[in-house]
PQR file of N, CA, C, O and H, with PARSE charges and radii, in Angstrom:
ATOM      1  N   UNK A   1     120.008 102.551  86.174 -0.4000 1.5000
ATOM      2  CA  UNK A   1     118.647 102.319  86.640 -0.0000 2.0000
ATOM      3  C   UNK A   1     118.307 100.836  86.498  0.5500 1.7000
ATOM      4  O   UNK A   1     118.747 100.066  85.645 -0.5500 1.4000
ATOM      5  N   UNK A   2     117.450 100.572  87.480 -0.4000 1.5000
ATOM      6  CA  UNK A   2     117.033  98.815  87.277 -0.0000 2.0000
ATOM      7  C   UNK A   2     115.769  99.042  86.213  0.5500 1.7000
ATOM      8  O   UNK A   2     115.149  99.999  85.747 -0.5500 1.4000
ATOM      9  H   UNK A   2     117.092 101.198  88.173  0.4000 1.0000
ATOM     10  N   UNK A   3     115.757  97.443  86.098 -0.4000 1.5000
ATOM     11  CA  UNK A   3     114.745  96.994  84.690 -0.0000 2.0000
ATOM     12  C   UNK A   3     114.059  96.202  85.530  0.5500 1.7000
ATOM     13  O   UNK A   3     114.561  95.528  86.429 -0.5500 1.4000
ATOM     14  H   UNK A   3     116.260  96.666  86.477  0.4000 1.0000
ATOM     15  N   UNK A   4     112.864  96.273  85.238 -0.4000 1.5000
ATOM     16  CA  UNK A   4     111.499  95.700  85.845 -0.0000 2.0000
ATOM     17  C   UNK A   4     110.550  95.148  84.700  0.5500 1.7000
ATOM     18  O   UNK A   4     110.547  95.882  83.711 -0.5500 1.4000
ATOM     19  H   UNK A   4     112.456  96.821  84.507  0.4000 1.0000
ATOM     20  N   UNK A   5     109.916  94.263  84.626 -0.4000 1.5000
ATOM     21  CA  UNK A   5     109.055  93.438  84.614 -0.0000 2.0000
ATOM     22  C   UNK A   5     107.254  94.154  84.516  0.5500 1.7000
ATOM     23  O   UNK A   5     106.771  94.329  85.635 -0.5500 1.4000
ATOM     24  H   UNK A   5     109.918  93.667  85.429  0.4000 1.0000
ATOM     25  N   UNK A   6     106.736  94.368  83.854 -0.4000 1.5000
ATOM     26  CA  UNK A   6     105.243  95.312  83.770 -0.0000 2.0000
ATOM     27  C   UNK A   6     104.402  94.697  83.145  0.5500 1.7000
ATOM     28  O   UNK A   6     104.464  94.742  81.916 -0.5500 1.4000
ATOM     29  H   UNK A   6     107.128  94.225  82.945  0.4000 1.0000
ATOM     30  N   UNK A   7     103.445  93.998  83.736 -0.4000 1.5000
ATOM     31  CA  UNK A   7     102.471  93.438  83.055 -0.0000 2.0000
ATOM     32  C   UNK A   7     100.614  94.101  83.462  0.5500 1.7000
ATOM     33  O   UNK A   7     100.376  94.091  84.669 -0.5500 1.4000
ATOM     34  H   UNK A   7     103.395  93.961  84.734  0.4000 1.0000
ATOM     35  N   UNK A   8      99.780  94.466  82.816 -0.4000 1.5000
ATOM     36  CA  UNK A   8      98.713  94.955  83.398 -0.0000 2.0000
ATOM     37  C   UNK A   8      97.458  93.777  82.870  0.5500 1.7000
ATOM     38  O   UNK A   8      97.263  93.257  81.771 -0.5500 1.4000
ATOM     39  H   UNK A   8      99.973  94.474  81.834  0.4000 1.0000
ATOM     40  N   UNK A   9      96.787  93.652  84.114 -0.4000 1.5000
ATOM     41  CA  UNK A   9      95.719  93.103  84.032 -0.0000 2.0000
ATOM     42  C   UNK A   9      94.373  93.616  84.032  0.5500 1.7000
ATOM     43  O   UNK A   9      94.225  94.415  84.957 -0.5500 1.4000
ATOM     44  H   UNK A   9      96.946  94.074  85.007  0.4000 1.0000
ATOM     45  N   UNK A  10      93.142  93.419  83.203 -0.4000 1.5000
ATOM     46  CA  UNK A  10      91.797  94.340  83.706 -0.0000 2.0000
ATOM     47  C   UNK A  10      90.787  92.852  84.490  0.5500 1.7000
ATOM     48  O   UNK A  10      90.563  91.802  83.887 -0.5500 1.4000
ATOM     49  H   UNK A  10      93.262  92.770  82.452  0.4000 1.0000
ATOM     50  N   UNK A  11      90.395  93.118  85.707 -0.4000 1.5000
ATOM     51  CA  UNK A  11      89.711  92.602  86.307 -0.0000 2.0000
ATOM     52  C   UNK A  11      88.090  92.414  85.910  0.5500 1.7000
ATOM     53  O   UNK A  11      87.438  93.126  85.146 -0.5500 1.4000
ATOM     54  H   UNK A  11      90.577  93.971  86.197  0.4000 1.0000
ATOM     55  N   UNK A  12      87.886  91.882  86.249 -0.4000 1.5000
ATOM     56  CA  UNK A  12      86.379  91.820  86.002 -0.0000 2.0000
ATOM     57  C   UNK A  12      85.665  92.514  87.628  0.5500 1.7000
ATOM     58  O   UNK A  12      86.234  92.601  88.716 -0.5500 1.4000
ATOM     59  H   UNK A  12      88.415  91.303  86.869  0.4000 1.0000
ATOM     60  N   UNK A  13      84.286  92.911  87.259 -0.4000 1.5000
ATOM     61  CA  UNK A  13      83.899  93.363  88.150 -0.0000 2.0000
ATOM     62  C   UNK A  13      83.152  91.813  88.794  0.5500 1.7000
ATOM     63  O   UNK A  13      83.304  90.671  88.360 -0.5500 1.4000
ATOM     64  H   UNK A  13      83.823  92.841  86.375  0.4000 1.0000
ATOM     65  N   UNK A  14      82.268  92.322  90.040 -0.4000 1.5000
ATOM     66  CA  UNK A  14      81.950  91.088  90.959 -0.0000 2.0000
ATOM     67  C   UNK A  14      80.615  91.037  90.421  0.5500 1.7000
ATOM     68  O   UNK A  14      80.120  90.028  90.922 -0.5500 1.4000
ATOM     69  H   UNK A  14      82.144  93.250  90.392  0.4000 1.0000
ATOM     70  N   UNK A  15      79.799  91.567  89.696 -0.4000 1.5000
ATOM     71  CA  UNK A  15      79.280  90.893  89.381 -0.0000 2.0000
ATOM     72  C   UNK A  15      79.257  89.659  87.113  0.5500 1.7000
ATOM     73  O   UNK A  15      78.687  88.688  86.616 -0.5500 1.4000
ATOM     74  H   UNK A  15      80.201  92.387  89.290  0.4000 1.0000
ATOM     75  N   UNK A  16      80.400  90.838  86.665 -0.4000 1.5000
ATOM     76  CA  UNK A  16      81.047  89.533  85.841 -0.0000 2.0000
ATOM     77  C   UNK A  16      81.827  88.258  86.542  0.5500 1.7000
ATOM     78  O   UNK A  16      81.593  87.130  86.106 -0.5500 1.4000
ATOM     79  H   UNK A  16      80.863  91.627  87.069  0.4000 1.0000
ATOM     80  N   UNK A  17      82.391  88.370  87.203 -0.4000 1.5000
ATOM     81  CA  UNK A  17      82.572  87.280  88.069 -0.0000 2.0000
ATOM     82  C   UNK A  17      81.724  86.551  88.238  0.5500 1.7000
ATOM     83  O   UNK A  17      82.081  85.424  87.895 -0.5500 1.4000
ATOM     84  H   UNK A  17      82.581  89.286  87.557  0.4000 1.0000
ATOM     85  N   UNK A  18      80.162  86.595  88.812 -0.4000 1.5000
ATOM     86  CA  UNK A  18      79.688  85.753  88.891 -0.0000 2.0000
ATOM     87  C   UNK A  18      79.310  85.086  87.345  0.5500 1.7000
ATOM     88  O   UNK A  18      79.226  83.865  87.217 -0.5500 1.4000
ATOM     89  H   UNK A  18      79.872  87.511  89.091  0.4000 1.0000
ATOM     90  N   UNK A  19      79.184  85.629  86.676 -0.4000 1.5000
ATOM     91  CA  UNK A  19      79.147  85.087  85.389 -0.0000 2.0000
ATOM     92  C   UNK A  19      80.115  84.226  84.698  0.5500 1.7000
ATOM     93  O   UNK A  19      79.965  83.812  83.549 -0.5500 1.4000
ATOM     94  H   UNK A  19      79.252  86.621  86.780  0.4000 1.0000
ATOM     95  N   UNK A  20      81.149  83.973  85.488 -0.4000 1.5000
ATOM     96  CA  UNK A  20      82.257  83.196  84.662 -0.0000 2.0000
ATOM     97  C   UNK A  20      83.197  84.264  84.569  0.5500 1.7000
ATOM     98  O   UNK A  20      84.269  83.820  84.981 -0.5500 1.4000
ATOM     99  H   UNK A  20      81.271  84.310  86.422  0.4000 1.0000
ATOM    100  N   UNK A  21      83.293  85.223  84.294 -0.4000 1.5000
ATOM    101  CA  UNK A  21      84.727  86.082  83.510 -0.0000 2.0000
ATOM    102  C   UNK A  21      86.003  85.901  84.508  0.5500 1.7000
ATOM    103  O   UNK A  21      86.066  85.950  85.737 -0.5500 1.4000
ATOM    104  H   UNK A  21      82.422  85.584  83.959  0.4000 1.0000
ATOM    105  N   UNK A  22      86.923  85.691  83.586 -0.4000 1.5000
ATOM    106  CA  UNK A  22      88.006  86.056  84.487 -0.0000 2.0000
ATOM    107  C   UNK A  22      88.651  87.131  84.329  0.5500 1.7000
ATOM    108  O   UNK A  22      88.108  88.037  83.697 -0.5500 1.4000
ATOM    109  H   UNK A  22      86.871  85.652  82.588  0.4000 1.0000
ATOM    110  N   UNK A  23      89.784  87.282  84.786 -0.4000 1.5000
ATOM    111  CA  UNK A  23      91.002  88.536  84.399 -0.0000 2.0000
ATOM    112  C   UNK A  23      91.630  88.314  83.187  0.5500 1.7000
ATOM    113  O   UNK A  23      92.095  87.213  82.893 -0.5500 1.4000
ATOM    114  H   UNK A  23      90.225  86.545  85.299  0.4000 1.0000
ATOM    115  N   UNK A  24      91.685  89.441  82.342 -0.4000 1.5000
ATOM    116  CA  UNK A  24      92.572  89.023  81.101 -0.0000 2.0000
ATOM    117  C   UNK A  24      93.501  90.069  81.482  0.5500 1.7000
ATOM    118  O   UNK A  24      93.355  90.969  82.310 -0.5500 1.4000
ATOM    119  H   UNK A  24      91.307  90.335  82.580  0.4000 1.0000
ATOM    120  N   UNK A  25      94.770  89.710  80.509 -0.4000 1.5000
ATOM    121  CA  UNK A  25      96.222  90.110  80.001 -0.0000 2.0000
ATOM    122  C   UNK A  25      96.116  91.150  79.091  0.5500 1.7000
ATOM    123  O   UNK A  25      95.934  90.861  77.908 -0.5500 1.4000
ATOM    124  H   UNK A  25      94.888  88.979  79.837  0.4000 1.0000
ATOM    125  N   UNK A  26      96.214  92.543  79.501 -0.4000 1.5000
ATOM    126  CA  UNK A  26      95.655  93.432  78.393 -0.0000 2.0000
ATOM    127  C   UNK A  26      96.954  94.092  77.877  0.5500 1.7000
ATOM    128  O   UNK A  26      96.974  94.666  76.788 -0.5500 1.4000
ATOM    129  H   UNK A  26      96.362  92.778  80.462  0.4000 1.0000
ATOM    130  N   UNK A  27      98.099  93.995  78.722 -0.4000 1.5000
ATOM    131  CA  UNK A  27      99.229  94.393  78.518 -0.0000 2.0000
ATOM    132  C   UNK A  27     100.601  93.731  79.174  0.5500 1.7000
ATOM    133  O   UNK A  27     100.653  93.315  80.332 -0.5500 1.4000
ATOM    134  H   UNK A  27      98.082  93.529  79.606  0.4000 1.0000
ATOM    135  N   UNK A  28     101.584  93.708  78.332 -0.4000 1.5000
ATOM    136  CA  UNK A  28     102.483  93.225  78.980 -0.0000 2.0000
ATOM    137  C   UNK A  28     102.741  91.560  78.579  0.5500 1.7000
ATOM    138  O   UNK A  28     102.267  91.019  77.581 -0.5500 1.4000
ATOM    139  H   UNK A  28     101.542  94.045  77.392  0.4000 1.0000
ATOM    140  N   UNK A  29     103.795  90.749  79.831 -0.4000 1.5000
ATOM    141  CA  UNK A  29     104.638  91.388  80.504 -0.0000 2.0000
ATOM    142  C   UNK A  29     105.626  91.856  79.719  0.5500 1.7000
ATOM    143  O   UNK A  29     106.015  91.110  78.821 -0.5500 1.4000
ATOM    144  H   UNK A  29     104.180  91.189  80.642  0.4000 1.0000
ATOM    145  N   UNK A  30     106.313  93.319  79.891 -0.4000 1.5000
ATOM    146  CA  UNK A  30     107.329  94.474  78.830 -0.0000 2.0000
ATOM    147  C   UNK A  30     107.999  94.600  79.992  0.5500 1.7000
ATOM    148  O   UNK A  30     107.446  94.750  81.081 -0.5500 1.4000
ATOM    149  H   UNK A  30     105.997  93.925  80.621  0.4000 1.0000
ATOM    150  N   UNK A  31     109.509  94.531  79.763 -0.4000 1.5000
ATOM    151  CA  UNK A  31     110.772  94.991  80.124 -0.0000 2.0000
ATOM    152  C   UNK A  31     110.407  96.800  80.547  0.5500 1.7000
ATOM    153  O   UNK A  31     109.840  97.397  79.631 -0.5500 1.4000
ATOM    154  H   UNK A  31     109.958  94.409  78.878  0.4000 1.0000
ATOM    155  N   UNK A  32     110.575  97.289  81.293 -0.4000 1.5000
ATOM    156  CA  UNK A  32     110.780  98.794  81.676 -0.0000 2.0000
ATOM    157  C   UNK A  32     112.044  99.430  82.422  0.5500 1.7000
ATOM    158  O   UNK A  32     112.109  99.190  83.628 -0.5500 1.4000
ATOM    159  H   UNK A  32     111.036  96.804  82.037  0.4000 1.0000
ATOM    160  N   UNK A  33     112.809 100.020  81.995 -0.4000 1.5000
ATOM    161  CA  UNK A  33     114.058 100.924  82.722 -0.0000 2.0000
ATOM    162  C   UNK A  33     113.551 101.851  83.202  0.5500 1.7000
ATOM    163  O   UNK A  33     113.016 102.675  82.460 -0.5500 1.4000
ATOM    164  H   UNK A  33     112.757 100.215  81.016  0.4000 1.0000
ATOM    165  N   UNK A  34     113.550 102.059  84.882 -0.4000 1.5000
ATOM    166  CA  UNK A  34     112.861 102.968  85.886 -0.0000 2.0000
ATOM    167  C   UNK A  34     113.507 103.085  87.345  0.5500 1.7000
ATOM    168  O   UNK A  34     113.933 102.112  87.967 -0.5500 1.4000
ATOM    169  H   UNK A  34     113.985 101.390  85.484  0.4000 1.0000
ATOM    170  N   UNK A  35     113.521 104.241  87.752 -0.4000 1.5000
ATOM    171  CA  UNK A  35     114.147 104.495  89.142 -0.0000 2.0000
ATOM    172  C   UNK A  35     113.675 103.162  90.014  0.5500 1.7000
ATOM    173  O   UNK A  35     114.501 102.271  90.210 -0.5500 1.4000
ATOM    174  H   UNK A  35     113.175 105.032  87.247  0.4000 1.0000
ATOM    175  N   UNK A  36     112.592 103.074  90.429 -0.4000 1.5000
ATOM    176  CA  UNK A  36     111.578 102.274  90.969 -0.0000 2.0000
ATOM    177  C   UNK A  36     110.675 101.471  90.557  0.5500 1.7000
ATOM    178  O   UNK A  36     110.669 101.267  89.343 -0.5500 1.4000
ATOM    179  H   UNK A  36     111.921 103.798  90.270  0.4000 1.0000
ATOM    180  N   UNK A  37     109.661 100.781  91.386 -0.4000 1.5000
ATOM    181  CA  UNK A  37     108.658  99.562  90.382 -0.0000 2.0000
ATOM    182  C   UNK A  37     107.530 100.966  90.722  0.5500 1.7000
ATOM    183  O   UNK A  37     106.504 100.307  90.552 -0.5500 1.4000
ATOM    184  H   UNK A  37     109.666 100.946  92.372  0.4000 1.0000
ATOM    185  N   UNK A  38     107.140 102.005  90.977 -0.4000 1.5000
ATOM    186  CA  UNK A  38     105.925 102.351  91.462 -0.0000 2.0000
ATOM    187  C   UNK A  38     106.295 103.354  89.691  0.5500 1.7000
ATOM    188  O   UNK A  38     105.473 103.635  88.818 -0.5500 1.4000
ATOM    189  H   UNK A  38     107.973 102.540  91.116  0.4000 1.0000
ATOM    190  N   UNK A  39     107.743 103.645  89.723 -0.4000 1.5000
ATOM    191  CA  UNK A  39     107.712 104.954  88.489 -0.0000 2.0000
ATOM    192  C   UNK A  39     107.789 103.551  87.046  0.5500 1.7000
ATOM    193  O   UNK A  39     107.184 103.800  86.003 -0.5500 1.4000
ATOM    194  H   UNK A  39     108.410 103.417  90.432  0.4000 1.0000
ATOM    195  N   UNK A  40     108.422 102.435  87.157 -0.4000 1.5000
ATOM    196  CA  UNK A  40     107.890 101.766  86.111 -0.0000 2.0000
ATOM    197  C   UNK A  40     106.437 101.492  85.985  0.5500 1.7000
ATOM    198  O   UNK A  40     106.027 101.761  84.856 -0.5500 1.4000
ATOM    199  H   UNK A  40     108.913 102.233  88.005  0.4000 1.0000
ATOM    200  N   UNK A  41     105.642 101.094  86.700 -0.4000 1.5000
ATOM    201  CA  UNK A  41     104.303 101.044  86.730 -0.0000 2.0000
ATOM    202  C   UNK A  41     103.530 102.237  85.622  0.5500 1.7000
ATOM    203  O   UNK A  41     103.029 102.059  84.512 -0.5500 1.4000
ATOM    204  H   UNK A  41     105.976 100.876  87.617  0.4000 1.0000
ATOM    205  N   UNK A  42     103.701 103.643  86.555 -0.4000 1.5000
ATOM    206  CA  UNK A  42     103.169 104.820  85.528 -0.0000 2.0000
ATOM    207  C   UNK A  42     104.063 104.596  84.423  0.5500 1.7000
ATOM    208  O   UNK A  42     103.544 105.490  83.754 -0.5500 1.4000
ATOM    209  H   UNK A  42     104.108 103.788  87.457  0.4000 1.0000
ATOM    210  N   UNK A  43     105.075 104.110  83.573 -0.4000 1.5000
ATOM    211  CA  UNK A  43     106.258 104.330  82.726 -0.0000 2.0000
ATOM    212  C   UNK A  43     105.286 103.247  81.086  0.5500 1.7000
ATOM    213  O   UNK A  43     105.285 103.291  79.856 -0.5500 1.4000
ATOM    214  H   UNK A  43     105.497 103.384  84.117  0.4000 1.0000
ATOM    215  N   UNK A  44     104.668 102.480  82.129 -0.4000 1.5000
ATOM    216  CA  UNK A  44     103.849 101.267  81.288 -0.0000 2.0000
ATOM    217  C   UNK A  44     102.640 101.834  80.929  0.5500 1.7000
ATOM    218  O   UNK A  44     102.160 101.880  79.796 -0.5500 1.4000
ATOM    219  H   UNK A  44     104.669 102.444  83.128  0.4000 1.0000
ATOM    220  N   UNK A  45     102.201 102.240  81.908 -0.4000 1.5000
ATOM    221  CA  UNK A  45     100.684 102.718  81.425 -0.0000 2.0000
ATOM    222  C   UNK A  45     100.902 103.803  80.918  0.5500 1.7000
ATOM    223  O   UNK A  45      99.992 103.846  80.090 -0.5500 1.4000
ATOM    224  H   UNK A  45     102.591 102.202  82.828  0.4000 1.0000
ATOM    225  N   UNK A  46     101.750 105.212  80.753 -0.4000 1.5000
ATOM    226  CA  UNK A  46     101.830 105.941  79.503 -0.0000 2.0000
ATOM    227  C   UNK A  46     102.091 105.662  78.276  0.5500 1.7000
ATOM    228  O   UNK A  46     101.719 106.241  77.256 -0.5500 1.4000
ATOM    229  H   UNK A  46     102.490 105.177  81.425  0.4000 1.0000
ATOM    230  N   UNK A  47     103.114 104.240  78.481 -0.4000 1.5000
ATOM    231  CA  UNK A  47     103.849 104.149  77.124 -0.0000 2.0000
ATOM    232  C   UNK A  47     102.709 103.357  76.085  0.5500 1.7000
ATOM    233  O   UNK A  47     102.828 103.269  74.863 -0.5500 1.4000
ATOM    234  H   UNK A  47     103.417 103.770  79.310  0.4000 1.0000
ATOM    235  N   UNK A  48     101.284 102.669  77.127 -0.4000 1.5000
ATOM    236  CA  UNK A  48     100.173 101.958  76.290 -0.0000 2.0000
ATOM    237  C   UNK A  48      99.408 102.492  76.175  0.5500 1.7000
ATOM    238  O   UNK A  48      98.507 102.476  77.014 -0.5500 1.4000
ATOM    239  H   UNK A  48     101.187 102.741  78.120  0.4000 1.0000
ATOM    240  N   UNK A  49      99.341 103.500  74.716 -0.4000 1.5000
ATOM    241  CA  UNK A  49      98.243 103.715  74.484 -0.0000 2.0000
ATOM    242  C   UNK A  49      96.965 103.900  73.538  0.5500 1.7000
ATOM    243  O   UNK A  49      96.505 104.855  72.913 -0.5500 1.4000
ATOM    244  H   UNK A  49     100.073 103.513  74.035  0.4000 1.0000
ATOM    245  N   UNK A  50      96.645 102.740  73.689 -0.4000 1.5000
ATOM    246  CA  UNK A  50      95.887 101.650  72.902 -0.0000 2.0000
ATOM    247  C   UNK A  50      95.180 100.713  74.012  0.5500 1.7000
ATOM    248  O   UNK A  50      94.324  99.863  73.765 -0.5500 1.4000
ATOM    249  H   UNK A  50      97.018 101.964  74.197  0.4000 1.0000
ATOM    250  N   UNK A  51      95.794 101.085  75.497 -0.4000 1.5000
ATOM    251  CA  UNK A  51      94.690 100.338  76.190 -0.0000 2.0000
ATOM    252  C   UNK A  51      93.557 100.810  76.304  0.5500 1.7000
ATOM    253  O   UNK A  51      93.529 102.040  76.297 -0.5500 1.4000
ATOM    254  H   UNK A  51      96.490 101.775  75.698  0.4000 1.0000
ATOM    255  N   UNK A  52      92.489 100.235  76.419 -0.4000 1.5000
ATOM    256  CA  UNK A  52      90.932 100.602  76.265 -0.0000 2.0000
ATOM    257  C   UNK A  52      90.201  99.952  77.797  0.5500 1.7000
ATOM    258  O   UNK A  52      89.306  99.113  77.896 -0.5500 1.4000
ATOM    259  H   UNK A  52      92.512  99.235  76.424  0.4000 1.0000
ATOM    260  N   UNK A  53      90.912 100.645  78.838 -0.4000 1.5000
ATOM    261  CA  UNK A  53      90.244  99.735  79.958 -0.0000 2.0000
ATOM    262  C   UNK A  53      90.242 100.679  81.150  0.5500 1.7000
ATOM    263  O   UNK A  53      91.096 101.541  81.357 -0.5500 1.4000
ATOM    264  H   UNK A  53      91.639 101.327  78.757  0.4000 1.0000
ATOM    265  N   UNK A  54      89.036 100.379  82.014 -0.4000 1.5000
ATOM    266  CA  UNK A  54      88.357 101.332  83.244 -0.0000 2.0000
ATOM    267  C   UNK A  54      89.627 101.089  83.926  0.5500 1.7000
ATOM    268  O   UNK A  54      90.314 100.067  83.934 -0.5500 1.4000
ATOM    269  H   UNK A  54      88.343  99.678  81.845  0.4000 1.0000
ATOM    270  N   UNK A  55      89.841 102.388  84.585 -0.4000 1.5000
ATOM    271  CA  UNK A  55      91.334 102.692  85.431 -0.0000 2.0000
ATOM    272  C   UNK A  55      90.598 101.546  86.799  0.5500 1.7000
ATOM    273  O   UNK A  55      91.113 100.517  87.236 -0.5500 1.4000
ATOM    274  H   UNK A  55      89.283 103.218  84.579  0.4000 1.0000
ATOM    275  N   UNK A  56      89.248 102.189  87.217 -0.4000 1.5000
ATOM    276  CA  UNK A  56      89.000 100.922  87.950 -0.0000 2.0000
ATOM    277  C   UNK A  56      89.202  99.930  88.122  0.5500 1.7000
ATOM    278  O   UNK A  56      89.474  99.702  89.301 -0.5500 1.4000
ATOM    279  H   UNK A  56      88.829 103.025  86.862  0.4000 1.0000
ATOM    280  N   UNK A  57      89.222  98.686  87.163 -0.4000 1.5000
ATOM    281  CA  UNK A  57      89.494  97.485  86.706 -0.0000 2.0000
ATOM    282  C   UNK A  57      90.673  97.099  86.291  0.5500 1.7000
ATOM    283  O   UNK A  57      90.831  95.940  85.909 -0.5500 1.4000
ATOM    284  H   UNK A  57      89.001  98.872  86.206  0.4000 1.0000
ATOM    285  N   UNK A  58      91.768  98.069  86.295 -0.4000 1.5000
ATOM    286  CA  UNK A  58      93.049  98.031  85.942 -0.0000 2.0000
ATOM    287  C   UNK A  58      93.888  97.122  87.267  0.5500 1.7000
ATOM    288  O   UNK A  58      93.291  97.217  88.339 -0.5500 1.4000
ATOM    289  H   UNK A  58      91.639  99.011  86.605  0.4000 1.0000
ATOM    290  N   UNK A  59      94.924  96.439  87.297 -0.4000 1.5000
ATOM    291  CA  UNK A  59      95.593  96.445  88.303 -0.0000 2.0000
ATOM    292  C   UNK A  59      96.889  96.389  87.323  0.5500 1.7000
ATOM    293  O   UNK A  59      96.805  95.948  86.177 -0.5500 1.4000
ATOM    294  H   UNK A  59      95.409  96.361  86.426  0.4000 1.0000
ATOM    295  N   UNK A  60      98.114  96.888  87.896 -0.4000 1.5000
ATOM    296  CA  UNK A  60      99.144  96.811  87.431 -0.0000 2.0000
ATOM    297  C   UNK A  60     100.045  95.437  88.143  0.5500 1.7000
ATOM    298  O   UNK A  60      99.756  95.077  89.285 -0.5500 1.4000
ATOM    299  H   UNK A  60      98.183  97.247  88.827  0.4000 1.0000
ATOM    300  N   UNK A  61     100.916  94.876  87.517 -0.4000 1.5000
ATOM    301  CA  UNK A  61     101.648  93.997  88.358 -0.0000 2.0000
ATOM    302  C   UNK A  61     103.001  94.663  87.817  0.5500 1.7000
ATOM    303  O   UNK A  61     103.105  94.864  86.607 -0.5500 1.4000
ATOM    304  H   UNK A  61     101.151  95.168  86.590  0.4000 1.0000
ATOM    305  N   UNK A  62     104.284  95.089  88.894 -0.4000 1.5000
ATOM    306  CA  UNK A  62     105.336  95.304  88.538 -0.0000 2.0000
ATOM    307  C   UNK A  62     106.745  94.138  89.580  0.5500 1.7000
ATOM    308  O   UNK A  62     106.946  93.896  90.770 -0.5500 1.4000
ATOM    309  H   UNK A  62     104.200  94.925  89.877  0.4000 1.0000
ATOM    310  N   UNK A  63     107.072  93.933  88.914 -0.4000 1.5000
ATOM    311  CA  UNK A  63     108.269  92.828  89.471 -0.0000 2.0000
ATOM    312  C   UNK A  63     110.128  93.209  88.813  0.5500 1.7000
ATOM    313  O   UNK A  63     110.322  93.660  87.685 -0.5500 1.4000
ATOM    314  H   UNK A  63     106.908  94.129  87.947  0.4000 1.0000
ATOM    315  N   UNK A  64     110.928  92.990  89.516 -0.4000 1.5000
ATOM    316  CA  UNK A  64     112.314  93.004  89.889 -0.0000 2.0000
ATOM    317  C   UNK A  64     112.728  92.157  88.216  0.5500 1.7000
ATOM    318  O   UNK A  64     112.271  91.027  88.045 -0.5500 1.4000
ATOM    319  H   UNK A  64     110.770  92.623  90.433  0.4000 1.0000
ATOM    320  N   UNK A  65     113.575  92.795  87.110 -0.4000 1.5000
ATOM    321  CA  UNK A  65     113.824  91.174  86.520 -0.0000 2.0000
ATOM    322  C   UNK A  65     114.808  91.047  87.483  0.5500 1.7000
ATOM    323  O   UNK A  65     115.311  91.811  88.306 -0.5500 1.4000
ATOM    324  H   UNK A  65     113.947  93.713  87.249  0.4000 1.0000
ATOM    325  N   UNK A  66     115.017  89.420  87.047 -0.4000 1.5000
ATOM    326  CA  UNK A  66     116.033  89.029  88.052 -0.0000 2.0000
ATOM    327  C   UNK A  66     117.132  88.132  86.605  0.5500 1.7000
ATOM    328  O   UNK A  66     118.195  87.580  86.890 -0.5500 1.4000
ATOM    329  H   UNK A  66     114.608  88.798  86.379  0.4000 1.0000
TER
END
């Protein structure tokens, strides 16, 4: 299986945005062994849990290591 790259970010909404906020680093970036980047993705967000953040505001980033 390939190893991927999983880092999750929580966004701010638009109107923290206008306030200044940016995106923070709430997880990651962690090494993951997974068929795919879509089954590493879910592989990250089960294995964290201790994140404390609106699935809304979540974005996942998954990448190839190379």
């Amino acid at each position: 299986m390939p190893l991927f790259e999983v880092a999750i970010l929580e966004e701010p909404t638009k109107k923290e945005s206008e306030t200044g906020n940016q995106e923070k680093l709430v997880f990651g970036p962690k090494a993951v062994i997974a068929k795919d980047s879509q089954s590493a993705g879910v592989i990250a967000v089960m294995g964290a849990e201790q994140l404390k953040v609106d699935t809304a505001k979540m974005r996942i980033l998954v990448r190839p290591f190379a």
